[in-house]
mmCIF file of the C-alpha atoms, coordinates in Angstrom:
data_MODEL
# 
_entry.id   MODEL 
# 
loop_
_atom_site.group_PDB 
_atom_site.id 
_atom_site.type_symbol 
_atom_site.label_atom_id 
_atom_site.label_alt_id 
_atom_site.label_comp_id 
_atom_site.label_asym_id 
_atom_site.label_entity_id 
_atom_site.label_seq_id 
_atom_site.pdbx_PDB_ins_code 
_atom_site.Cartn_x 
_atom_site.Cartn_y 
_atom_site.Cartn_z 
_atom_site.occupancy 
_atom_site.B_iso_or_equiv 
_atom_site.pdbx_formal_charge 
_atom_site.auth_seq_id 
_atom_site.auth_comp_id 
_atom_site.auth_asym_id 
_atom_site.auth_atom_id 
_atom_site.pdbx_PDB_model_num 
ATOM 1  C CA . UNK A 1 1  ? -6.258 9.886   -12.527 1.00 0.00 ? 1  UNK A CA 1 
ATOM 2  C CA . UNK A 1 2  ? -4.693 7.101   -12.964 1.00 0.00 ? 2  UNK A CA 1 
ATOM 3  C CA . UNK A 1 3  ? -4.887 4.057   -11.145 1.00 0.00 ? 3  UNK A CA 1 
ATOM 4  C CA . UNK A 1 4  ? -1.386 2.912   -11.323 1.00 0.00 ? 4  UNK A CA 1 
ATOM 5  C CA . UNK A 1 5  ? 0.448  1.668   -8.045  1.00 0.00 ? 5  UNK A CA 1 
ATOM 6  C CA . UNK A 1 6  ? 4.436  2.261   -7.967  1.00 0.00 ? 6  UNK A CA 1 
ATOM 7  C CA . UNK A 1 7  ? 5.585  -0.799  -5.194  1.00 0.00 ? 7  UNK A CA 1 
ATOM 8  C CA . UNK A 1 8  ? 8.584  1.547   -4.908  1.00 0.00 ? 8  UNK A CA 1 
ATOM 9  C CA . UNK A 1 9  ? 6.444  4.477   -3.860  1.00 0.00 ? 9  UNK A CA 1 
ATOM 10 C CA . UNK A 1 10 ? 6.363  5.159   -0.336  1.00 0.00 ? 10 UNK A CA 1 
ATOM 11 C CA . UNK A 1 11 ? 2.958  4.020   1.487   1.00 0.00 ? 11 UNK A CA 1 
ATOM 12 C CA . UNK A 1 12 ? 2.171  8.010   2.292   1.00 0.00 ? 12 UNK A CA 1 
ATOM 13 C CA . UNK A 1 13 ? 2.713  8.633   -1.875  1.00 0.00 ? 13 UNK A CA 1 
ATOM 14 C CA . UNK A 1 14 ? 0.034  6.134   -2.747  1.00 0.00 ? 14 UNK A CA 1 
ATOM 15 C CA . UNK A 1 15 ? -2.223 7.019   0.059   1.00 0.00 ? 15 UNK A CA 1 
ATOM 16 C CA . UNK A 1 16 ? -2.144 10.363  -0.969  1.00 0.00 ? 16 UNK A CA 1 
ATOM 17 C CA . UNK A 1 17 ? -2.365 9.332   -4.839  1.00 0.00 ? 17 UNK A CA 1 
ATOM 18 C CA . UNK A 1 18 ? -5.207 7.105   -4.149  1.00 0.00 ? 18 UNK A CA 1 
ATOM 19 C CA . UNK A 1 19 ? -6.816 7.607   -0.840  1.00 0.00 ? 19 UNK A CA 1 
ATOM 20 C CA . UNK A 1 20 ? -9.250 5.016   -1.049  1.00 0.00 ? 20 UNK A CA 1 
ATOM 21 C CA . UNK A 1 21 ? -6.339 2.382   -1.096  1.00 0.00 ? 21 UNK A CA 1 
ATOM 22 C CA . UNK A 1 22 ? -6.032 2.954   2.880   1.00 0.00 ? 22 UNK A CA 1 
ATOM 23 C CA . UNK A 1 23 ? -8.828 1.124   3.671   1.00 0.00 ? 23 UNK A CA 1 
ATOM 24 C CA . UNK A 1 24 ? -8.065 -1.868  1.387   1.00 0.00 ? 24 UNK A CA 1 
ATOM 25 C CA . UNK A 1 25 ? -4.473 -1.780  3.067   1.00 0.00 ? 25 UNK A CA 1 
ATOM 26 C CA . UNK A 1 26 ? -5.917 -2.307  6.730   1.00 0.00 ? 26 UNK A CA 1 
ATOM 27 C CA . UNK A 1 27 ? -7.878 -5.032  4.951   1.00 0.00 ? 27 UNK A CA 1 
ATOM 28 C CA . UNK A 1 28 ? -5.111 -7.210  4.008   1.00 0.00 ? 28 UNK A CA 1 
ATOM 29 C CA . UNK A 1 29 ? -3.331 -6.756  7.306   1.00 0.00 ? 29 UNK A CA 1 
ATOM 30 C CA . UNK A 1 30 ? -1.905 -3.451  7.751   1.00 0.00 ? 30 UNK A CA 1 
ATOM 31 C CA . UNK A 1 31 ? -4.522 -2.278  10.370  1.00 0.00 ? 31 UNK A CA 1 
ATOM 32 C CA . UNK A 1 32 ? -2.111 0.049   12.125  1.00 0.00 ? 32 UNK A CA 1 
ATOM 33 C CA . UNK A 1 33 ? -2.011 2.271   8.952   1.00 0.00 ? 33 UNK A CA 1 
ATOM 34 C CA . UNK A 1 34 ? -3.212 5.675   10.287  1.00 0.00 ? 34 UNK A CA 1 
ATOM 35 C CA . UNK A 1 35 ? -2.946 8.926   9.414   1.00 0.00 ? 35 UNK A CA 1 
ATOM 36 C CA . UNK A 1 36 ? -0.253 9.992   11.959  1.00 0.00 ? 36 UNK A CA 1 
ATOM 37 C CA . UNK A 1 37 ? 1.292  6.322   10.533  1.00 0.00 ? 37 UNK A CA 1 
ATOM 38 C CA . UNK A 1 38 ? 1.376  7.990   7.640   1.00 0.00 ? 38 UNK A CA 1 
ATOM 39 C CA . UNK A 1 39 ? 3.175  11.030  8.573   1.00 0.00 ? 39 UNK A CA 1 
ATOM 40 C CA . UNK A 1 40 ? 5.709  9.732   9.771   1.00 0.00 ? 40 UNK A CA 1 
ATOM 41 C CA . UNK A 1 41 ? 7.210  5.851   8.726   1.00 0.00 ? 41 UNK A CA 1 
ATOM 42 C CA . UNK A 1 42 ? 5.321  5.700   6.055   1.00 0.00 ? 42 UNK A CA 1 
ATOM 43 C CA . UNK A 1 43 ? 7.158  8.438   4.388   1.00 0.00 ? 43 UNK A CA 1 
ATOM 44 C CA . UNK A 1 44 ? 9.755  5.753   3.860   1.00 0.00 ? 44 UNK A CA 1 
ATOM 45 C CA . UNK A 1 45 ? 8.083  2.433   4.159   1.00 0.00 ? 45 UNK A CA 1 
ATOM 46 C CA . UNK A 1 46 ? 6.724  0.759   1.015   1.00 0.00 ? 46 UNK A CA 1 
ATOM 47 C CA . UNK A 1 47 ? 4.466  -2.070  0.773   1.00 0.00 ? 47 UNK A CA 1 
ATOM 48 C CA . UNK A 1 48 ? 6.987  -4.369  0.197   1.00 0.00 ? 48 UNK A CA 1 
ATOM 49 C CA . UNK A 1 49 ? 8.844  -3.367  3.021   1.00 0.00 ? 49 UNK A CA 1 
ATOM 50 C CA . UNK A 1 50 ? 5.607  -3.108  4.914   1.00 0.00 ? 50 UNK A CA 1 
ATOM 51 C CA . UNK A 1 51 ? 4.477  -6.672  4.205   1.00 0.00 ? 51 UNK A CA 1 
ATOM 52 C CA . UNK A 1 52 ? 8.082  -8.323  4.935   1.00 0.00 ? 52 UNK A CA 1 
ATOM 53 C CA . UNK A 1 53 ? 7.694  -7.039  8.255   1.00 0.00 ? 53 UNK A CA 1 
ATOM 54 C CA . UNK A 1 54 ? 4.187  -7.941  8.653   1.00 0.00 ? 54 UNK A CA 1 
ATOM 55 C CA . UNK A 1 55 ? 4.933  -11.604 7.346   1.00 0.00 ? 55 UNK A CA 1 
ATOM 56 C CA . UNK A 1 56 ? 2.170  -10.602 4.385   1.00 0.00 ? 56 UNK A CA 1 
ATOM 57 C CA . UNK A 1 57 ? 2.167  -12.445 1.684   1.00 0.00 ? 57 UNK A CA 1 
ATOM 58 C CA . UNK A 1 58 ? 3.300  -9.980  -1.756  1.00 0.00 ? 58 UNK A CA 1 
ATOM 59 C CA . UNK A 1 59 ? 1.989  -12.015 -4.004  1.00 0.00 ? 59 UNK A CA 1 
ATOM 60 C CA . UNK A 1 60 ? -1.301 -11.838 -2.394  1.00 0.00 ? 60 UNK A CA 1 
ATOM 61 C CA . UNK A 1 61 ? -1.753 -7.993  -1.916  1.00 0.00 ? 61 UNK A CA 1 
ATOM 62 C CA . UNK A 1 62 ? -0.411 -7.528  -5.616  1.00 0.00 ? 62 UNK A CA 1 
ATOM 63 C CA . UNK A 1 63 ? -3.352 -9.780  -7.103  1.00 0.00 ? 63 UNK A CA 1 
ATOM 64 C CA . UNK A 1 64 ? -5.739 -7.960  -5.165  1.00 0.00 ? 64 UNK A CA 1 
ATOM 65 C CA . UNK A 1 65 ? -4.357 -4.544  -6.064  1.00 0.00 ? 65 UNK A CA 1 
ATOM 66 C CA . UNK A 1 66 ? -5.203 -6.108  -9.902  1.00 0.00 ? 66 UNK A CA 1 
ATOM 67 C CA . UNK A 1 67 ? -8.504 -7.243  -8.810  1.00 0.00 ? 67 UNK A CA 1 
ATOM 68 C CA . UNK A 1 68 ? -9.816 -3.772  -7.483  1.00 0.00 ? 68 UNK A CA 1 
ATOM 69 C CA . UNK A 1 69 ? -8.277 -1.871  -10.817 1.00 0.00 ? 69 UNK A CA 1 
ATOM 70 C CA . UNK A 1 70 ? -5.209 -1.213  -10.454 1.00 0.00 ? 70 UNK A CA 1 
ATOM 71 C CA . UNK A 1 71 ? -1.627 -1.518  -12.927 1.00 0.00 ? 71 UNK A CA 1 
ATOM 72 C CA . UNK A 1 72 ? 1.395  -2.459  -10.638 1.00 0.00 ? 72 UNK A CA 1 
ATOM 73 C CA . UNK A 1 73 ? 4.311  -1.486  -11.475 1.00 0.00 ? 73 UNK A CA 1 
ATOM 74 C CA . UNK A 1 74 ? 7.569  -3.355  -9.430  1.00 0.00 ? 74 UNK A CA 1 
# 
């Protein structure tokens, strides 16, 4: 598998691409990521989107994404 993260994926698409990315995620700030979370906004919510509400720095969660293995594509 690839380890390839699409910022215009949907947070459920990733998690369910790479499931050890949820943990990483409540690591950097989205700690209300859950499975029922999942489910249901983040069918629609991206990261992006996710870290503009949060007040998350992009920049940030795309350098660790790199640092842990993984291609982003934007």
């Amino acid at each position: 598998m690839s380890k390839t993260i699409d910022l215009s994926n949907s947070i459920s698409e990733i998690c369910k691409a790479h499931p050890e990315i949820l943990d990483f995620m409540k690591e950097l700030g989205f700690e209300s990521i859950s499975p029922a979370m999942l489910n249901t906004v983040g069918r629609f919510m991206t990261i992006p989107k996710g870290a503009k509400m949060k007040g998350l720095d992009m920049e940030t969660i795309k350098q660790e994404l790199r640092n842990r293995g993984y291609e982003v594509i934007e």
